[in-house]
C-alpha positions in Angstrom: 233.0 112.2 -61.8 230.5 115.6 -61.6 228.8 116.1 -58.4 225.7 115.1 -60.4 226.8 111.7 -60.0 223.7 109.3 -58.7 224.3 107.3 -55.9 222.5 103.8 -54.9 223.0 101.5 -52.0 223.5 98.0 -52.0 222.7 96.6 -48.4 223.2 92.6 -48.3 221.0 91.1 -45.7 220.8 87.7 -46.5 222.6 86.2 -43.7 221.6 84.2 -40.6 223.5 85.6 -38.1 224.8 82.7 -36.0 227.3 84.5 -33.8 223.8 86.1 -32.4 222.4 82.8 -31.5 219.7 81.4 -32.7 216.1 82.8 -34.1 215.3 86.1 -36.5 218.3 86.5 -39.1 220.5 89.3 -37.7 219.2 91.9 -39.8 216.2 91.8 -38.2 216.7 91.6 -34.8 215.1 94.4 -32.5 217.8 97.6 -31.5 216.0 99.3 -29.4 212.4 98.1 -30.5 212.9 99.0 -34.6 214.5 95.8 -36.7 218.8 96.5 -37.2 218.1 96.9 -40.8 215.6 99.7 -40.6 218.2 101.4 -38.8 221.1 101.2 -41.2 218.7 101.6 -44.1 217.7 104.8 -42.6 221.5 105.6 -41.8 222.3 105.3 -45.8 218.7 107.4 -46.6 219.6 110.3 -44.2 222.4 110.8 -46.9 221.0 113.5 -49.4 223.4 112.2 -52.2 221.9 108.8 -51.8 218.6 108.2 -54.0 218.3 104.8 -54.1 218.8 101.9 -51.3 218.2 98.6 -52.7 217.6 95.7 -49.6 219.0 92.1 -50.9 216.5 90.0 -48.3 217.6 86.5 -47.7 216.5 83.9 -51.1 212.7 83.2 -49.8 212.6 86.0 -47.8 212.0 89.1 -49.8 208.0 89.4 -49.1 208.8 89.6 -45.5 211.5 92.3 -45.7 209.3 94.6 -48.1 206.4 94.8 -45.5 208.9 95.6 -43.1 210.1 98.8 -44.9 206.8 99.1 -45.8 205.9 99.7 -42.2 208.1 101.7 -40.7 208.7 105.5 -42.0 211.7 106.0 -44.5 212.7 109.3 -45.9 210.3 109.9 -48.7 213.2 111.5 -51.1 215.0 108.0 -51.4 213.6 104.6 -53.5 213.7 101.7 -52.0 213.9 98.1 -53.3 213.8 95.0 -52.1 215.6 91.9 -53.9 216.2 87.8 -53.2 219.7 87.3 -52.6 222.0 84.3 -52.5 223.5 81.8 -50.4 226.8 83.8 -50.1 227.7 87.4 -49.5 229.1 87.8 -53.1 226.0 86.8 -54.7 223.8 88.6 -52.6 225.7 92.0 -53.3 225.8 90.9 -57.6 222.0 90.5 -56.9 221.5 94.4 -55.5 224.0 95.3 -58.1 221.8 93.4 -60.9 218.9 95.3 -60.1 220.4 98.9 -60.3 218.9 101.6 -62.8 220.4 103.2 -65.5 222.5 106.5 -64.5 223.6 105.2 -61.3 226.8 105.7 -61.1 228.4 105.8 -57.4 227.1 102.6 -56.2 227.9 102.0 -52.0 228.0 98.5 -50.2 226.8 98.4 -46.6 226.8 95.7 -43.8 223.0 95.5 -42.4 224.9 94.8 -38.9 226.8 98.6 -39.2 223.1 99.8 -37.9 224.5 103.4 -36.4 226.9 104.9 -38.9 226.8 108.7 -38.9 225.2 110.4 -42.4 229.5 112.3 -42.3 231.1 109.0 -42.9 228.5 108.1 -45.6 228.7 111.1 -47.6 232.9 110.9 -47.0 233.0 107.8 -49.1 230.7 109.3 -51.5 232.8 112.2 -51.8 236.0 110.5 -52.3 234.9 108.2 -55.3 233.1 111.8 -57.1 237.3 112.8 -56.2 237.9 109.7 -58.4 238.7 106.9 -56.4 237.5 103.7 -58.0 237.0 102.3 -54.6 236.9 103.8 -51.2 236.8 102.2 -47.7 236.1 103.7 -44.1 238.4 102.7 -41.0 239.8 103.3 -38.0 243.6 102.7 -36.6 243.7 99.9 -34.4 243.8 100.4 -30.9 245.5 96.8 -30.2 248.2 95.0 -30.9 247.5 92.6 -33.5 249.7 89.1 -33.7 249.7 87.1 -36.4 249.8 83.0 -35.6 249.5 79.9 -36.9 246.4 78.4 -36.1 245.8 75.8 -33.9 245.8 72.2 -35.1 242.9 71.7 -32.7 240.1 74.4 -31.1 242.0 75.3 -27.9 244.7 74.3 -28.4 247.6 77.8 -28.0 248.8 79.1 -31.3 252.2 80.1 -31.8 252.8 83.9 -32.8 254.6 84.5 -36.6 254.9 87.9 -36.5 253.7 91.1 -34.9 252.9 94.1 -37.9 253.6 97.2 -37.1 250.1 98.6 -35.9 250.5 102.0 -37.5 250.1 100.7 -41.1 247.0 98.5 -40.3 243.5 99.6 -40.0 240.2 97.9 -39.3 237.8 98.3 -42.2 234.1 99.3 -41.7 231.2 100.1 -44.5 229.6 101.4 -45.9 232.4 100.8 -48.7 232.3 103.3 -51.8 233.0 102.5 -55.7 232.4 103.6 -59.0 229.5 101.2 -60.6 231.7 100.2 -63.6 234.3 99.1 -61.4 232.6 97.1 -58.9 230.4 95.1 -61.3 233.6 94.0 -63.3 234.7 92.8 -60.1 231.7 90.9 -59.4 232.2 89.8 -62.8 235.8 88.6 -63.1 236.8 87.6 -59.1 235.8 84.4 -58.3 237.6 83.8 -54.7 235.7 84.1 -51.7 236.3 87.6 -50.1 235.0 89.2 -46.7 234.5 92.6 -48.3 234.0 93.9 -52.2 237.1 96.2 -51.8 239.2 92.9 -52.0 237.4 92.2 -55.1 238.6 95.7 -56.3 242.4 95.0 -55.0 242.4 91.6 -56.9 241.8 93.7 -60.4 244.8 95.4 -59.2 242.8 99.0 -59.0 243.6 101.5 -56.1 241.6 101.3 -53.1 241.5 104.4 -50.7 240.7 104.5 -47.0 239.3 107.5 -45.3 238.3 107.8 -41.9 235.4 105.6 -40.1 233.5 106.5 -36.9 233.4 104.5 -33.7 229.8 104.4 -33.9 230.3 102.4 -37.4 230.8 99.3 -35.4 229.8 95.5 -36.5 226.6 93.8 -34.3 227.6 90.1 -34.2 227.9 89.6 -30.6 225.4 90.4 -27.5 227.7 92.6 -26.3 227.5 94.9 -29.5 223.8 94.5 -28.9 224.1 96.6 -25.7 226.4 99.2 -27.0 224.3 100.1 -30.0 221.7 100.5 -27.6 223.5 102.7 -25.5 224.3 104.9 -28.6 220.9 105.2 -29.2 219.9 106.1 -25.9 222.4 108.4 -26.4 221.3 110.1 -29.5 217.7 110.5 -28.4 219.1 112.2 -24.6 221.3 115.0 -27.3 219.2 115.4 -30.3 216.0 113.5 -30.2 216.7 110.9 -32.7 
């Protein structure tokens, strides 16, 4: 794939956001005063290899979300577009992936809730699908033991541990996830399980999937908790460089 390749963004931002609590769908919650999905869209437009981010807004929502990029200040070198999505993840991402141009053909997949990932781990997937992996994934070793168990019969209840893998093959996946167009849209065209993420898609047509490294600062908002931190980052940022 040439280093002329075009690059879009799909960022699915459909969902509610219940581990949040209740009110404004996750995507739109304030970090620090500016809605989370400004900031990642801005996090995927700081890329320079990145011309177009297209916004799939929840099914009746995609007036609302327009004003909002409307009203805040996004690089001027990038398009933006704003499409319905679905009532599940998968459709949401088809939707973005419906609405892409001709000549696109790098197309990424972002979590709105990964507001702060650095523009280095965006344009390190890009650069590993130009290489010509058909789908590439950021991530970070784990720092904990993970235990594999057998769920409880009832919530509470204690859970008996099956197995323990060995840490140092296992690595916790973050986004934005990287694939050629081609091969994601046959994805979204032939796998019809419920996944978490589209790389699974990708595994399921028995295609390579590559992992380079993720940043800390790539981490998932669900949780108040993850609230504070991001805005600690920021605070951060703004104290070094003024962002």
């Amino acid at each position: 794939m040439s280093s002329e390749s075009r690059t879009a963004v799909v960022i699915p931002a459909a969902g509610r956001g219940v581990r949040l609590g209740p009110g404004a769908p996750k995507a739109l919650r304030a970090l620090n005063g500016t809605p989370m999905l400004i900031h990642a869209v801005r996090a995927m437009a700081a890329s320079r290899a990145v011309s177009l981010v297209v916004v799939v807004a929840p099914p009746d929502g995609a007036p609302e979300v327009k004003t909002l990029l409307d009203d805040h200040a996004l690089p001027e070198r990038t398009d933006f577009l704003v499409v319905p999505g679905g009532e599940s993840r998968q459709e949401s991402v088809r939707a973005g992936l419906d609405a892409l141009p001709p000549g696109i053909d790098i197309v990424l997949v972002h979590d709105a809730a990964r507001p702060l990932v650095p523009v280095d781990t965006v344009d390190g997937v890009i650069a590993a699908v130009r290489d010509g992996a058909p789908a590439v994934v950021p991530a970070l070793p784990l720092a904990d033991t993970v235990k594999q168990v057998e769920p409880a019969a009832a919530p509470g209840d204690a859970e008996p541990v099956v197995a323990t893998p060995e840490r140092a093959r296992l690595r916790a996946v973050q986004t934005p996830q990287g694939f050629d167009r081609a091969t994601l849209v046959r994805a979204h065209e032939s796998v019809t399980d419920s996944v978490t993420d589209d790389a699974s898609m990708v595994e399921q047509l028995g295609l390579p999937v590559v992992v380079v490294p993720g940043h800390e600062e790539a981490f998932k908002v669900t949780r108040p908790l993850d609230l504070l931190l991001a805005e600690a980052v920021l605070a951060r940022r703004r104290a070094n460089d003024g962002f």
